[in-house]
N, CA, C and O of each residue as an XYZ file, in Angstrom:
428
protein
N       0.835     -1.200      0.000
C       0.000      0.000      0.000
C       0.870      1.250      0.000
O       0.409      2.214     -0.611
N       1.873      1.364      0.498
C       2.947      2.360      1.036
C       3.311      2.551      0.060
O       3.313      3.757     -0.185
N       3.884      1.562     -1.221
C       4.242      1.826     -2.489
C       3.692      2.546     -3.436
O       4.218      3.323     -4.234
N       2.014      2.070     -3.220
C       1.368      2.881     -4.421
C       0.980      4.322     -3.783
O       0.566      5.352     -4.315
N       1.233      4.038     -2.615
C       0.912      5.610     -2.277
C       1.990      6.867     -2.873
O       1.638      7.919     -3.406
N       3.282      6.437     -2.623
C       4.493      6.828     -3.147
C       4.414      6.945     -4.621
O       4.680      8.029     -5.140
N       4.105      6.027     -5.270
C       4.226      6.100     -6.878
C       3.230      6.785     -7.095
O       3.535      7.653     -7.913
N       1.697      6.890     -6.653
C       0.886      8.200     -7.201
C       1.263      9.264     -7.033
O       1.100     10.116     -7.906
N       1.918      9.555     -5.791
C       2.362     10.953     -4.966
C       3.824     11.445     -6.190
O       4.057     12.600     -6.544
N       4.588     10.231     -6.612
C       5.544     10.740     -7.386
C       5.139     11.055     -8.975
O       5.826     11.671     -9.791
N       3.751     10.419     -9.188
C       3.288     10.544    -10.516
C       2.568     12.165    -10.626
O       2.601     12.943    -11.579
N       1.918     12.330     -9.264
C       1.234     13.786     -9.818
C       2.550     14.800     -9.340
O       2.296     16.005     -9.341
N       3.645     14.469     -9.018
C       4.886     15.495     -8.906
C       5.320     15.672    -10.173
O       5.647     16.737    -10.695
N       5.312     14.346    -10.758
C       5.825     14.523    -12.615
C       5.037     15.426    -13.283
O       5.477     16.268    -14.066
N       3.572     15.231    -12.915
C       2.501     15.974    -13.708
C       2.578     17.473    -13.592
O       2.238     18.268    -14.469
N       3.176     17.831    -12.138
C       2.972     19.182    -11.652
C       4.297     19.763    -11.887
O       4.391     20.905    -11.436
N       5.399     19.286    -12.490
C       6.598     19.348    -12.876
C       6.242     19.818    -14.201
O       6.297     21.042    -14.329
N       5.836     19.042    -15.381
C       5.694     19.015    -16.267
C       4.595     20.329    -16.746
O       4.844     20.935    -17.788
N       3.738     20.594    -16.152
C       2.764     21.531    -16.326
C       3.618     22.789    -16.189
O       3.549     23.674    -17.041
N       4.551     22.895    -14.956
C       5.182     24.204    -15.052
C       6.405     24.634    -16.116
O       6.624     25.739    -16.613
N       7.255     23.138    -16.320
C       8.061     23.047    -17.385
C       7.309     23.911    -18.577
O       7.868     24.860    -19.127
N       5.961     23.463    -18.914
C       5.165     23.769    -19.616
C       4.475     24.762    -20.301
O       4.165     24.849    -21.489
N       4.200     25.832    -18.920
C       4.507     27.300    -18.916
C       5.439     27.853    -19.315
O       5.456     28.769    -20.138
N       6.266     27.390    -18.810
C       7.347     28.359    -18.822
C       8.240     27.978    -20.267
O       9.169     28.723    -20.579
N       7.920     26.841    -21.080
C       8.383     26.646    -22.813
C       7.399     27.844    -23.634
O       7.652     28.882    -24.246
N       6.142     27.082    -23.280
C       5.606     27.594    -24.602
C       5.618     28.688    -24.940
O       5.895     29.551    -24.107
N       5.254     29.125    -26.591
C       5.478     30.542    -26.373
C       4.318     31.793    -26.352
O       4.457     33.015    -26.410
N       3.424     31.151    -26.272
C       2.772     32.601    -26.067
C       1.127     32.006    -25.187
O       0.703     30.852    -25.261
N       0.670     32.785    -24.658
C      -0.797     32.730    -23.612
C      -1.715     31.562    -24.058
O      -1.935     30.797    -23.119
N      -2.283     31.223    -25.157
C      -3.120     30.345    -25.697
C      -2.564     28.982    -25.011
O      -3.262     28.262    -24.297
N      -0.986     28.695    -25.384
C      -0.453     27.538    -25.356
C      -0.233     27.297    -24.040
O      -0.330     26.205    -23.481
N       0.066     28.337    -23.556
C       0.824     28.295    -21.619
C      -0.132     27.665    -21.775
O       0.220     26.543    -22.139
N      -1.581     27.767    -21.682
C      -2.940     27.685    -20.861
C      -3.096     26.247    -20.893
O      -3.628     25.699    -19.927
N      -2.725     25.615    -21.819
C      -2.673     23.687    -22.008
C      -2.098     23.235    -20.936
O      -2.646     22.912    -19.882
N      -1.252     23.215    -21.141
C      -0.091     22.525    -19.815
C      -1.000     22.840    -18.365
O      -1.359     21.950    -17.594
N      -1.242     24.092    -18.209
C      -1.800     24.782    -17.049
C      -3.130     24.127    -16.719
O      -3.599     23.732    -15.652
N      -3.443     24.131    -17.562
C      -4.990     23.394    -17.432
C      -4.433     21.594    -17.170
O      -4.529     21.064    -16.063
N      -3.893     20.892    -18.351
C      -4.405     19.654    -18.344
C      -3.573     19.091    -17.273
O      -3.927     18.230    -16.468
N      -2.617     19.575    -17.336
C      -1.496     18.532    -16.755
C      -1.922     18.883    -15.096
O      -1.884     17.824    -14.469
N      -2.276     19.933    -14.294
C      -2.447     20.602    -12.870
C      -3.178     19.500    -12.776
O      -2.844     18.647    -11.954
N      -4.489     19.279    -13.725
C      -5.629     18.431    -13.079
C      -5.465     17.474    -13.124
O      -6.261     16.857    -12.416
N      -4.467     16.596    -13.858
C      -4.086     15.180    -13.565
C      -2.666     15.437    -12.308
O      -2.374     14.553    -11.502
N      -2.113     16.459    -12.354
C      -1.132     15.995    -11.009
C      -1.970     16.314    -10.023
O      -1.365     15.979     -9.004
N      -3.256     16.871     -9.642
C      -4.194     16.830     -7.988
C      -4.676     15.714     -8.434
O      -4.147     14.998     -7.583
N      -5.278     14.958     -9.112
C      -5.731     13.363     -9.265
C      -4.762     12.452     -9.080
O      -4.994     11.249     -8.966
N      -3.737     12.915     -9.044
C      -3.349     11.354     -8.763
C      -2.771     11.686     -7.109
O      -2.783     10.843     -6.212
N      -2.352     12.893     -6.984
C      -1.759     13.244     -5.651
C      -2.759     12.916     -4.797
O      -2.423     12.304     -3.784
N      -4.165     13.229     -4.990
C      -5.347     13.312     -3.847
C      -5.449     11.811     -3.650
O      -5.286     11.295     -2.545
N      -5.713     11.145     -4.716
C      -5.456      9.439     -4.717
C      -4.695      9.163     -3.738
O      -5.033      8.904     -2.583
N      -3.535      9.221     -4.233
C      -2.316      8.983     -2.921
C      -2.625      9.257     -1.663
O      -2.222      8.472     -0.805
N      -3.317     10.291     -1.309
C      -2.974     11.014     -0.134
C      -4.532     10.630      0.333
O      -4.712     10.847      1.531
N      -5.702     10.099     -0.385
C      -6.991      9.094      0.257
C      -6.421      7.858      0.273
O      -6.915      7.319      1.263
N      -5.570      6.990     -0.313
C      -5.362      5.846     -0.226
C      -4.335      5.998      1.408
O      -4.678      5.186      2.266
N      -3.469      6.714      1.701
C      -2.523      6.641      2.430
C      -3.657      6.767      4.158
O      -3.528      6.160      5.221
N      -4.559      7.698      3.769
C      -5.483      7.945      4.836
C      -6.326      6.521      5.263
O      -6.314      5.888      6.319
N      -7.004      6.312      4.085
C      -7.800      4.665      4.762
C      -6.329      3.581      5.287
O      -6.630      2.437      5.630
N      -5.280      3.856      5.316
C      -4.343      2.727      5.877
C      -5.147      2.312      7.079
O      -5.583      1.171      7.236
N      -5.348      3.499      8.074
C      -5.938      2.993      9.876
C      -7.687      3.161      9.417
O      -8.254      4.105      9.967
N      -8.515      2.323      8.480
C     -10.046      2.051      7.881
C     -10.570      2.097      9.211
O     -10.493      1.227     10.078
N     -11.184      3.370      9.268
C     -12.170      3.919     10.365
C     -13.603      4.347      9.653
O     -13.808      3.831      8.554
N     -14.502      5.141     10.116
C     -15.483      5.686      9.268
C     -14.659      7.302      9.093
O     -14.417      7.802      7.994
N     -14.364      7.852     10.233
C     -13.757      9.220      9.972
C     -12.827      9.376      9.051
O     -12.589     10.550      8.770
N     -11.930      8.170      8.217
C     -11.037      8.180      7.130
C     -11.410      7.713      5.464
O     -10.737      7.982      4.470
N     -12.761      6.899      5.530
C     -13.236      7.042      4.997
C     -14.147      8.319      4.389
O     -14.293      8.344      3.167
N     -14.674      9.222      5.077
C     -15.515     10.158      4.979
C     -14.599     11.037      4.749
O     -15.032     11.954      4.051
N     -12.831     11.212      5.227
C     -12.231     12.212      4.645
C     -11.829     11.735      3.483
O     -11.727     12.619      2.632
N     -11.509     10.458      3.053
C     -10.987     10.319      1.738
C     -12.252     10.810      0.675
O     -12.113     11.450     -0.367
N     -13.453     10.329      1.245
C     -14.751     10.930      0.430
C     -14.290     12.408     -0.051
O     -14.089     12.786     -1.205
N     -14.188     13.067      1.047
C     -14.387     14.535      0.625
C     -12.684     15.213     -0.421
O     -12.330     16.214     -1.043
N     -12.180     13.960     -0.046
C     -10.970     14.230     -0.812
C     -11.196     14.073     -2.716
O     -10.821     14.710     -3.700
N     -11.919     12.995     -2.487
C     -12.555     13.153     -3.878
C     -13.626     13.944     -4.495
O     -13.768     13.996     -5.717
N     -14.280     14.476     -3.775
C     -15.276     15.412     -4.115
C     -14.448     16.727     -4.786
O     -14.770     17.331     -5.809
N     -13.288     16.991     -3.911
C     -12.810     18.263     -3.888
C     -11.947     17.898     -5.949
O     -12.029     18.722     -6.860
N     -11.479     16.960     -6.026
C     -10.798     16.343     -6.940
C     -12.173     16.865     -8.331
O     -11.897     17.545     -9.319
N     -13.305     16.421     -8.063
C     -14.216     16.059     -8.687
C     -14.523     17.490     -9.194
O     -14.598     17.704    -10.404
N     -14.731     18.636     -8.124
C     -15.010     20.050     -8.588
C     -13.744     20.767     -9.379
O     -13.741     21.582    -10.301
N     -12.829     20.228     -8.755
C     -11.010     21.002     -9.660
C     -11.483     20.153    -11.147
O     -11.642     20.935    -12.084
N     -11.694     18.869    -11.443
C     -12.212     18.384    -12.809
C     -13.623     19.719    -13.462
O     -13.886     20.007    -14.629
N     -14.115     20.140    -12.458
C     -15.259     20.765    -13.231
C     -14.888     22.441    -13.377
O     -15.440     23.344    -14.006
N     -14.182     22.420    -12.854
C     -14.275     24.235    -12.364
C     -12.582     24.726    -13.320
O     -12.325     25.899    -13.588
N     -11.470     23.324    -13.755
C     -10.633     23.685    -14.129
C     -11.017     24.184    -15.274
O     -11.284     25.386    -15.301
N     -11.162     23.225    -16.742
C     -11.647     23.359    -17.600
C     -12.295     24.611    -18.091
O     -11.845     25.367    -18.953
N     -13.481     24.737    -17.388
C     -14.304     26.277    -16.898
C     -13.096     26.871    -16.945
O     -12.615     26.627    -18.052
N     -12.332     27.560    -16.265
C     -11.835     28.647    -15.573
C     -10.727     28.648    -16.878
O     -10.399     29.777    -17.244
N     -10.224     27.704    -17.484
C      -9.124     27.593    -18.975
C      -9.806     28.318    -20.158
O      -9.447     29.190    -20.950
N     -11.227     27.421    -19.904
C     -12.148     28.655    -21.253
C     -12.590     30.054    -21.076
O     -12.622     30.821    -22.038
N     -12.912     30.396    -19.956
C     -12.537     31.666    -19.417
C     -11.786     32.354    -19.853
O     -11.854     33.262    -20.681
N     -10.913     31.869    -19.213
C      -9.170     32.528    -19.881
C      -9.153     33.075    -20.865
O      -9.036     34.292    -21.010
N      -9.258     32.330    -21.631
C      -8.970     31.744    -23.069
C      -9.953     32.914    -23.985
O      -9.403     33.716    -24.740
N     -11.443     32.882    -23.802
C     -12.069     33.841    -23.924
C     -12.162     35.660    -23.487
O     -12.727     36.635    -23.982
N     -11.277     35.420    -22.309
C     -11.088     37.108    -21.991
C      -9.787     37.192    -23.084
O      -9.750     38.228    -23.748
N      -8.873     36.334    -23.289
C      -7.890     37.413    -23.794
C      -8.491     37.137    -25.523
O      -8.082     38.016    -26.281
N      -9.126     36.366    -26.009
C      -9.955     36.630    -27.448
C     -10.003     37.937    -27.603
O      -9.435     38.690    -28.395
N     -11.146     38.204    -26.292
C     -12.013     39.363    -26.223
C     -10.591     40.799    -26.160
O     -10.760     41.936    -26.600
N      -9.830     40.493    -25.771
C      -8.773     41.502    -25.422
C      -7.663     41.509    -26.931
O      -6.668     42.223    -27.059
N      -7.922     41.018    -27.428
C      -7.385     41.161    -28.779
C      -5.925     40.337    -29.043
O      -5.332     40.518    -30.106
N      -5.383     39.424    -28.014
C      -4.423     39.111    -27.931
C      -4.093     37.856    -29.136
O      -4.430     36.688    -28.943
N      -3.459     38.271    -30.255
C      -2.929     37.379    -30.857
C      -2.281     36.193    -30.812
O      -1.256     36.139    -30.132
N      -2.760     34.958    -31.551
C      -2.145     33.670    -31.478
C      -0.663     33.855    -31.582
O      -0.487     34.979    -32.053
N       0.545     33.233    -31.346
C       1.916     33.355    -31.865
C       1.505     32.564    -32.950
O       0.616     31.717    -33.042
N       2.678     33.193    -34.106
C       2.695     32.674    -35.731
C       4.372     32.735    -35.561
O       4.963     33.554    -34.856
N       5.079     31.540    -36.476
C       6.836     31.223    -36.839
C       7.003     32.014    -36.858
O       6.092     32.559    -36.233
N       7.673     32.722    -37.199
C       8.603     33.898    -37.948
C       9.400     33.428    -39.143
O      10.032     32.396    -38.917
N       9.529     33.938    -40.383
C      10.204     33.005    -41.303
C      11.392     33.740    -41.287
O      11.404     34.967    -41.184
N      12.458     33.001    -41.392
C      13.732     33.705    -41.180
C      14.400     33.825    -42.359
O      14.192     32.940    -43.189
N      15.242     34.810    -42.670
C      15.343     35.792    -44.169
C      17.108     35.658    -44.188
O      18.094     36.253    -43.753
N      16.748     34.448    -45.009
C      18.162     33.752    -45.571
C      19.212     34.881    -46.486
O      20.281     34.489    -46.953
């Protein structure tokens, strides 16, 4: 049990690694917003996993009912991320902010 708790906990560190790696490559607002969005919500899914599985170790009702609410909370970051990316995404439309385009470079 100790193991998979560890390997989820190290899987949503990759995810939350990778999301900021992520930011901080791409090059312009549209693209940040991918990484930011997809990858955050799979590194709290697998971290919250970890961290409800590590809780039912001592299976009480009070550890059950927190791992519950541990997933609930998981369940609204799935609903409210998404939301809050198209948001985004839509104010800076609205703000006129251009996609990045190559640059062709002049041999």
């Amino acid at each position: 049990m100790d193991i998979l708790v560890i390997l989820l906990l190290l899987i949503g560190l990759l995810f939350f690694l990778g999301g900021a790696v992520g930011i901080i490559r791409m090059p312009d607002f549209y693209s940040r917003l991918h990484p930011a969005g997809k990858l955050d919500t799979l590194g709290i899914l697998a971290m919250v996993m970890g961290l409800a599985l590590y809780n039912l170790h001592h299976f009480s009702l009070e550890s059950l009912l927190l791992s519950i609410k541990m997933f609930l909370i998981v369940f609204f970051v799935f609903l409210a991320s998404p939301t809050a990316t198209h948001s985004i995404v839509d104010a800076g439309m609205r703000a006129g902010l251009r996609h990045w385009t190559k640059k062709k470079r002049k041999v």
